[in-house]
MARTIDO-298131 format. One record per residue (C-alpha): x, y, z; residue in one letter. Coordinates in nm, 3 decimals. Example, Ala and Ser with C-alpha at 12.3 -4.5 7.8 and 13.67 -1.06 7.14 Angstrom:
<sites>
site x = 1.230	y = -0.450	z = 0.780	type = A .
site x = 1.367	y = -0.106	z = 0.714	type = S .
</sites>
This chain:
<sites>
site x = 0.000	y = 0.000	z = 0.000	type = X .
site x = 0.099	y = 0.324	z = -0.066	type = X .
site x = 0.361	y = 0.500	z = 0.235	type = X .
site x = 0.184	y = 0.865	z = 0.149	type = X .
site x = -0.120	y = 0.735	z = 0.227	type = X .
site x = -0.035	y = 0.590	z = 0.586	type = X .
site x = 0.183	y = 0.884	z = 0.655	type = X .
site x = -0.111	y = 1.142	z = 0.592	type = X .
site x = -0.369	y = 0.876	z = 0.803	type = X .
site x = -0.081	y = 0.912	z = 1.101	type = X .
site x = -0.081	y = 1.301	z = 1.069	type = X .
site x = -0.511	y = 1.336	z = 1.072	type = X .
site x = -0.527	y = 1.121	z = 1.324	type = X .
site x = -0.272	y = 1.309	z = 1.507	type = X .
site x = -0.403	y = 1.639	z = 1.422	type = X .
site x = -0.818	y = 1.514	z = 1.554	type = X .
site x = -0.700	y = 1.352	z = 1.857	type = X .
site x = -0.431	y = 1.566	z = 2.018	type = X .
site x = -0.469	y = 1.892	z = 1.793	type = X .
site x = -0.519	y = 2.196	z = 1.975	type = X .
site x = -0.851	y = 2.387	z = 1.869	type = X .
site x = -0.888	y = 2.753	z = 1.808	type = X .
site x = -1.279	y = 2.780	z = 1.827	type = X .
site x = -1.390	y = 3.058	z = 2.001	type = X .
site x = -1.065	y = 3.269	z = 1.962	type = X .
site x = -1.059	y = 3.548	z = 1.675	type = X .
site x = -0.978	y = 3.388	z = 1.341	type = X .
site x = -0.902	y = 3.572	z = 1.057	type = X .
site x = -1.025	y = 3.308	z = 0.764	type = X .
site x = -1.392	y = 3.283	z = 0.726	type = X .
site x = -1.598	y = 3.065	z = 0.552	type = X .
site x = -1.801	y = 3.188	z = 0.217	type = X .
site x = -2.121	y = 3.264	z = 0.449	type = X .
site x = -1.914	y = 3.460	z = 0.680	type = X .
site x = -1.865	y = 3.235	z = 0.963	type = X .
site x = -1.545	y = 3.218	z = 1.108	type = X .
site x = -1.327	y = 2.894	z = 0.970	type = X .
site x = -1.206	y = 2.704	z = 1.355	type = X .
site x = -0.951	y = 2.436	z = 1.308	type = X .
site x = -0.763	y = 2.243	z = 1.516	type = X .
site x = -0.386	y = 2.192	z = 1.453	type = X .
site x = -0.093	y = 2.058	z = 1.513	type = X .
site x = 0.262	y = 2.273	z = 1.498	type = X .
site x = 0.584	y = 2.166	z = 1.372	type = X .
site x = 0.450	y = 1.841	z = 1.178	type = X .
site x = 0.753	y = 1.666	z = 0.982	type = X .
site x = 0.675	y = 1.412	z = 0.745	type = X .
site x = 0.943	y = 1.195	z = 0.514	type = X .
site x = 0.899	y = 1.068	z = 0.173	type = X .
site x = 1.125	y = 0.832	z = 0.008	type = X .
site x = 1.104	y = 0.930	z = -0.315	type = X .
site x = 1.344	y = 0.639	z = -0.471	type = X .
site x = 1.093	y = 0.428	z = -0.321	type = X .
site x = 0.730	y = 0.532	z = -0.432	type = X .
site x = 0.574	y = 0.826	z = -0.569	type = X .
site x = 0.428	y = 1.004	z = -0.262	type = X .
site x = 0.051	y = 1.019	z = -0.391	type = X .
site x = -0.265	y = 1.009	z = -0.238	type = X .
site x = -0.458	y = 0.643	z = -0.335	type = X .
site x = -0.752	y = 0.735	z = -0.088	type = X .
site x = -0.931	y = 1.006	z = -0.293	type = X .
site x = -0.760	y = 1.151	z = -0.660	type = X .
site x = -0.505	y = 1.404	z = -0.679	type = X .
site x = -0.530	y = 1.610	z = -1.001	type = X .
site x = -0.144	y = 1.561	z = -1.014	type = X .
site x = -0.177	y = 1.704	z = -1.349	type = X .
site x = -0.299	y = 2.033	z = -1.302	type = X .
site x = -0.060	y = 2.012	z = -0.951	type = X .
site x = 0.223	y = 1.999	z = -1.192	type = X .
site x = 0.096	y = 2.248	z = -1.376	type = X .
site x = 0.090	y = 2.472	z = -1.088	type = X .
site x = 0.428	y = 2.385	z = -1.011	type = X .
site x = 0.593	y = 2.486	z = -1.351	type = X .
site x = 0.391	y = 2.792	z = -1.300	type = X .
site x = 0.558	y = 2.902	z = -0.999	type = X .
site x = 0.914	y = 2.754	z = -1.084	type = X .
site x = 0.922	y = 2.732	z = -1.453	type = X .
site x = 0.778	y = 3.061	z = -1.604	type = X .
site x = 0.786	y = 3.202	z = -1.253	type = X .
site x = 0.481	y = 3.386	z = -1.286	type = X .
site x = 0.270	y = 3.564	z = -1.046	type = X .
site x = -0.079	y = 3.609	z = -1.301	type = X .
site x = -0.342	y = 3.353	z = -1.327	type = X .
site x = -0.362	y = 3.389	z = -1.684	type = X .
site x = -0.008	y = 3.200	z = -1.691	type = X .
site x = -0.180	y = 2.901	z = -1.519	type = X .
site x = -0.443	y = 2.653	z = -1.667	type = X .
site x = -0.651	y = 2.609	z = -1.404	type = X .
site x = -0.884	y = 2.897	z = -1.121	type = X .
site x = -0.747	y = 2.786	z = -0.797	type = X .
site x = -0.588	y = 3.117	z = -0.787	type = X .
site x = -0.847	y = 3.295	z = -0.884	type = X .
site x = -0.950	y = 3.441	z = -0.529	type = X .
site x = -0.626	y = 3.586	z = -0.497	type = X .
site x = -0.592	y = 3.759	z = -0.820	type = X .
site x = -0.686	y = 4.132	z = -0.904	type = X .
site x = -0.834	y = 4.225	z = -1.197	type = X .
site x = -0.570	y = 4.182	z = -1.445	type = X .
site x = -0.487	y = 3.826	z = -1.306	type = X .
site x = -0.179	y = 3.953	z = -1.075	type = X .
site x = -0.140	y = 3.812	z = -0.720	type = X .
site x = 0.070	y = 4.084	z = -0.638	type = X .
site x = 0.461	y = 4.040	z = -0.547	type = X .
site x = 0.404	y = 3.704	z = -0.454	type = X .
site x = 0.544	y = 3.277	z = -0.577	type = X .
site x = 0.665	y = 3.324	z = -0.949	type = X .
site x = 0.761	y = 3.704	z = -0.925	type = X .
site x = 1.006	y = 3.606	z = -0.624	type = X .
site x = 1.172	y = 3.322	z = -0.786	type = X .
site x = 1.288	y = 3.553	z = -1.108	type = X .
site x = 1.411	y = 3.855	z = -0.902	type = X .
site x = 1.791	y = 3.847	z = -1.009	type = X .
site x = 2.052	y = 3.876	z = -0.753	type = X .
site x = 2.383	y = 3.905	z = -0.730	type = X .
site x = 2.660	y = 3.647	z = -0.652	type = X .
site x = 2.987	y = 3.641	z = -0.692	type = X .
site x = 2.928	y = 3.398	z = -0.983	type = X .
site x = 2.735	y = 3.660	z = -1.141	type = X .
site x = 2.390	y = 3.771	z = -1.147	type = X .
site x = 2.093	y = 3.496	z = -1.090	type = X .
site x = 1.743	y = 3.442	z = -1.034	type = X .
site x = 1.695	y = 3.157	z = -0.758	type = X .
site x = 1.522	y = 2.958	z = -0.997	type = X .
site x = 1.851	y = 2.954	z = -1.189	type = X .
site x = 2.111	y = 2.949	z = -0.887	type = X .
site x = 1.988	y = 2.605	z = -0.765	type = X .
site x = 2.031	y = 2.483	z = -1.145	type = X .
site x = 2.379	y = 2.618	z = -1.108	type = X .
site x = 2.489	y = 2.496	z = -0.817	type = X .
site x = 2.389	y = 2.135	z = -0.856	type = X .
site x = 2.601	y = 2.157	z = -1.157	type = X .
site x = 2.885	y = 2.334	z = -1.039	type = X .
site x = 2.861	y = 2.288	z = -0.659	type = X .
site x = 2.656	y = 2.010	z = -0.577	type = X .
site x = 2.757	y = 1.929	z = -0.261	type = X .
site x = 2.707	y = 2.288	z = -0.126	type = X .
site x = 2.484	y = 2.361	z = 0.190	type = X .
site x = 2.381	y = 2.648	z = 0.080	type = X .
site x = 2.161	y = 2.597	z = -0.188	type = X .
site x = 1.812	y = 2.768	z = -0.053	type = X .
site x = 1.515	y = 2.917	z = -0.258	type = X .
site x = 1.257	y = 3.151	z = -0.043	type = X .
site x = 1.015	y = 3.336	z = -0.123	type = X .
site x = 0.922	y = 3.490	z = 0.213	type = X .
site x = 1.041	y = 3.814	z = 0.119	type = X .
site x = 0.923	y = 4.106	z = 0.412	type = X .
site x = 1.030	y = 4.414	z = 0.174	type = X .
site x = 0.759	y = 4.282	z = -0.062	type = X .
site x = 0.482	y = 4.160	z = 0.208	type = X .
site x = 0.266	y = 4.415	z = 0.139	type = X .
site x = 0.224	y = 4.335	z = -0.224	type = X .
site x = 0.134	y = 4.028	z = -0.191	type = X .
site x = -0.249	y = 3.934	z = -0.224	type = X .
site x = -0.121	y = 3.613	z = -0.031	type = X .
site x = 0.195	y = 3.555	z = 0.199	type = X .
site x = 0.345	y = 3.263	z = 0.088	type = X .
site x = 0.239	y = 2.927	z = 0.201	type = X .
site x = 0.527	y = 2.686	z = 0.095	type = X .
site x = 0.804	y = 2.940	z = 0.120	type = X .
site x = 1.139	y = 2.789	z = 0.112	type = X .
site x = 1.280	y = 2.457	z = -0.004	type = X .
site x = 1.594	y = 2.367	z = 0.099	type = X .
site x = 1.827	y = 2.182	z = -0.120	type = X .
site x = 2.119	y = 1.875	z = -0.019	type = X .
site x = 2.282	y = 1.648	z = -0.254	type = X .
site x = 2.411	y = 1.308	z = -0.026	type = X .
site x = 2.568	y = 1.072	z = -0.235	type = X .
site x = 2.452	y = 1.060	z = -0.623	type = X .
site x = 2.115	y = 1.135	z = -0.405	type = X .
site x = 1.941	y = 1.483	z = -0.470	type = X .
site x = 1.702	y = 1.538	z = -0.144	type = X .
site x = 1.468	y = 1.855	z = -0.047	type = X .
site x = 1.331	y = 1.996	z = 0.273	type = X .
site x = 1.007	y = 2.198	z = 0.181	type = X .
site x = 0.922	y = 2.462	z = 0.452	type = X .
site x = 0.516	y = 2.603	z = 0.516	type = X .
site x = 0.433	y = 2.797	z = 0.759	type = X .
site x = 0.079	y = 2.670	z = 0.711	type = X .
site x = -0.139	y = 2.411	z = 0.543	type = X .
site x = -0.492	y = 2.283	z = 0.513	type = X .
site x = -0.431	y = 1.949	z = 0.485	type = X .
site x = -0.758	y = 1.809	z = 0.329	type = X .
site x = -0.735	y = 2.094	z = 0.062	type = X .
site x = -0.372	y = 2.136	z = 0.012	type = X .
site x = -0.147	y = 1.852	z = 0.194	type = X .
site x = -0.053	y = 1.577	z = -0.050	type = X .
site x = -0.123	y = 1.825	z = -0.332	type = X .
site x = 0.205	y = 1.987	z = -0.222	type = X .
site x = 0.371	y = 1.672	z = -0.155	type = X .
site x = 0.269	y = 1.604	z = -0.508	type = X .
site x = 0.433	y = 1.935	z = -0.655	type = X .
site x = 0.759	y = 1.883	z = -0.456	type = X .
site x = 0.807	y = 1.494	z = -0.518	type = X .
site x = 0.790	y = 1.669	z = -0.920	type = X .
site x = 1.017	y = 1.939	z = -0.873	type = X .
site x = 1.282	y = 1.725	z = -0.737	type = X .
site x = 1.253	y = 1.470	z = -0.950	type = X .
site x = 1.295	y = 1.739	z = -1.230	type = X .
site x = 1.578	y = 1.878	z = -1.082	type = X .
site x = 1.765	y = 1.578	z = -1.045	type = X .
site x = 1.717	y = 1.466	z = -1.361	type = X .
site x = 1.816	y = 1.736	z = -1.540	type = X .
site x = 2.190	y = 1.771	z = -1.275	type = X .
site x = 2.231	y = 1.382	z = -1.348	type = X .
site x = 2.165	y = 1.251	z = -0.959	type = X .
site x = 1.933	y = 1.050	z = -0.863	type = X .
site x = 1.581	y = 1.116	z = -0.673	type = X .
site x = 1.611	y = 1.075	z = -0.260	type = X .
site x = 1.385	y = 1.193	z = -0.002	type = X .
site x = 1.154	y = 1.484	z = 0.066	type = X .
site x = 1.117	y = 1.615	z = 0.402	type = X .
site x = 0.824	y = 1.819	z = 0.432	type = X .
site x = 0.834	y = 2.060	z = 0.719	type = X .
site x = 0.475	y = 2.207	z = 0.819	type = X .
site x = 0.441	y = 2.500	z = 1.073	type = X .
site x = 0.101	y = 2.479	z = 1.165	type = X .
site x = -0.105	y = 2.193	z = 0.955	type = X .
site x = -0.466	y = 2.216	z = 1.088	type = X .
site x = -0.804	y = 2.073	z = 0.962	type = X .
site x = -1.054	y = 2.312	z = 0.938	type = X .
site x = -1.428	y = 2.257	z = 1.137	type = X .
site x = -1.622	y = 2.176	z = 0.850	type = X .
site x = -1.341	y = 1.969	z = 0.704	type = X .
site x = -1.353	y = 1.740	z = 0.981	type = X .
site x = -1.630	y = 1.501	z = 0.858	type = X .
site x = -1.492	y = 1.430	z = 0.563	type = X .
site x = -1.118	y = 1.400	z = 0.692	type = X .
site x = -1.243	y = 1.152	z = 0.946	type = X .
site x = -1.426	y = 0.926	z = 0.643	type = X .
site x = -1.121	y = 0.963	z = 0.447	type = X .
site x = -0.896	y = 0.788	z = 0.686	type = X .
site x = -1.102	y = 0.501	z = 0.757	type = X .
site x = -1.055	y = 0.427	z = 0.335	type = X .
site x = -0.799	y = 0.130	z = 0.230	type = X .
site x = -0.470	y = 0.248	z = 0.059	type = X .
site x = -0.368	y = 0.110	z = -0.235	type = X .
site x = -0.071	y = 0.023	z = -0.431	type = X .
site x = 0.127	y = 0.335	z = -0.554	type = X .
site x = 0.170	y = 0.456	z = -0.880	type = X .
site x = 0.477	y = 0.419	z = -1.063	type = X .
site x = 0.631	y = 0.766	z = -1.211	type = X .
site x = 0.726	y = 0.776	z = -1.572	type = X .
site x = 0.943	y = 1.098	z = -1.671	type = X .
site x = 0.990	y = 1.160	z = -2.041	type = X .
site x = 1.391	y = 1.065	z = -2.006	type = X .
site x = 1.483	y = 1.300	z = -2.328	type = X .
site x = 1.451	y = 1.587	z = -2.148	type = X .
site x = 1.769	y = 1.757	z = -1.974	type = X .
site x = 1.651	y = 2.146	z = -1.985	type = X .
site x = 1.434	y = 2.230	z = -1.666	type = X .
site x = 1.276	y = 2.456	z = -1.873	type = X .
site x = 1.170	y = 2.185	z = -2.177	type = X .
site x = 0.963	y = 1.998	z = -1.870	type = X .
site x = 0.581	y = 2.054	z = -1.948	type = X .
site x = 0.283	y = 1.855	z = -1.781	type = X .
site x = 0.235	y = 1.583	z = -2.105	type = X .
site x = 0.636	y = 1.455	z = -1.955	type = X .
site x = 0.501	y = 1.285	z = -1.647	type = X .
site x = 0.278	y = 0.991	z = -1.643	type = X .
site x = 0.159	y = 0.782	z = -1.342	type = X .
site x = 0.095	y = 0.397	z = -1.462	type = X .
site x = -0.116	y = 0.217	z = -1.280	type = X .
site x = -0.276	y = 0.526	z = -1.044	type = X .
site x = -0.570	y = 0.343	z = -0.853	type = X .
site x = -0.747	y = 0.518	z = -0.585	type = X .
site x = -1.080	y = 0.559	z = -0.391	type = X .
site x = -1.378	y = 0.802	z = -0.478	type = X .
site x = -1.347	y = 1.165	z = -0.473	type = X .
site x = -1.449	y = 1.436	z = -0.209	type = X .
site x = -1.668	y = 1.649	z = -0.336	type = X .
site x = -1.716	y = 2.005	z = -0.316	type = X .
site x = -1.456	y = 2.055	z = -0.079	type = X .
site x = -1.566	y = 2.419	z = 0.166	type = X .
site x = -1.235	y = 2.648	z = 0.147	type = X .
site x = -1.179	y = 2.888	z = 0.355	type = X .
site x = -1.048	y = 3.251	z = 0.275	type = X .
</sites>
């Protein structure tokens, strides 16, 4: 059965029994009538995926792991910040009226800064350093930038990925300062387990783990139902991850490259409250 699944079981669990809740207190998310959005969390959640040894993918409901890619190549790959860039809405609440989210994800990434190598964006400094100083411990995206908080129609969630090559092994910590983990959890995983598999194919090492690092991960009230019918579903087998092998350009990858054979899983949840 599939490892993301039980590690995501573990964490809900976790998170419903001995999760503190903040009902009652004065939350700023609210639900789409207006009530306030209570959760109950857990801080400082850390949860390991193997990534030479499974694709970490939800089996208990479907994970659009195509348009999660997607997403992903938005951010990292054309580092955009407009929702016109992206082929899906689930920015769409963010955006302004020209499709901007402000200062925030993409337009980070392709700030240029400079190093004494020269001048880079960090999109382009990891892609250097894995070829030219691979074993460095100093090769660190983030996009939690204060000078540009204001401008930002939403502070970064997933704001800094850390980067460590061990061996011919190419591993990742992902930082977030907060999650919803029925919305947003494995979808993340998802994205990650991608962009390191991308970036270790195209430096020539081979795919290791992904530590995921979560500052607060909380289910939200009306989330709870659902979570707690989710968890009592059977996991199967994991997927097997097929990457188009031609490509050695981060920036030829595009969603058609990445195939999952043999992606079984249970029914989906549907419509899914978010809160804002």
């Amino acid at each position: 059965m599939s490892r993301a699944d039980i590690i995501f079981i573990n964490m809900c669990k976790d998170i419903l029994e001995n999760g503190f809740s903040d009902e009652g207190t004065n939350v700023r998310p609210r639900w789409e009538d207006g009530t306030p959005a209570y959760t109950k969390k857990r801080f400082g959640v850390v949860n390991r995926y193997d990534l030479s040894e499974e694709f970490p993918i939800l089996t208990l409901r479907p994970i659009n792991y195509k348009a999660a890619i997607d997403e992903i190549l938005w951010i990292w790959q054309k580092k955009s910040n407009n929702v016109k860039d992206l082929n899906s809405h689930i920015w769409d609440a963010w955006a302004d009226e020209n499709g901007s989210i402000g200062k925030a994800y993409g337009y980070q990434l392709r700030i240029k800064h400079k190093y004494k190598e020269g001048e880079f964006d960090q999109v382009d400094r990891v892609l250097y350093d894995l070829k030219n100083n691979p074993y460095s411990r100093r090769i660190i995206t983030n996009l939690y930038n204060h000078a540009d908080l204001h401008a930002m129609n939403l502070y970064p969630c997933a704001y800094s990925v850390t980067f460590n090559v061990t061996g011919n092994k190419l591993n990742a910590i992902l930082n977030q300062r907060s999650q919803d983990v029925l919305v947003a959890n494995n979808w993340n995983v998802v994205q990650y387990a991608i962009l390191l598999h991308m970036f270790a194919q195209v430096s020539g090492f081979e795919v290791g783990e992904l530590v995921h690092v979560i500052a607060d991960a909380h289910i939200y009230d009306r989330h709870e139902p659902l979570v707690r019918e989710l968890i009592t579903r059977e996991p199967k087998k994991a997927p097997r991850l097929i990457i188009n092998k031609d490509i050695k350009d981060f920036y030829e990858f595009k969603v058609e490259h990445f195939v999952l054979e043999g992606y079984e899983h249970g029914p989906q949840i549907k419509n899914i409250p978010v809160a804002v």
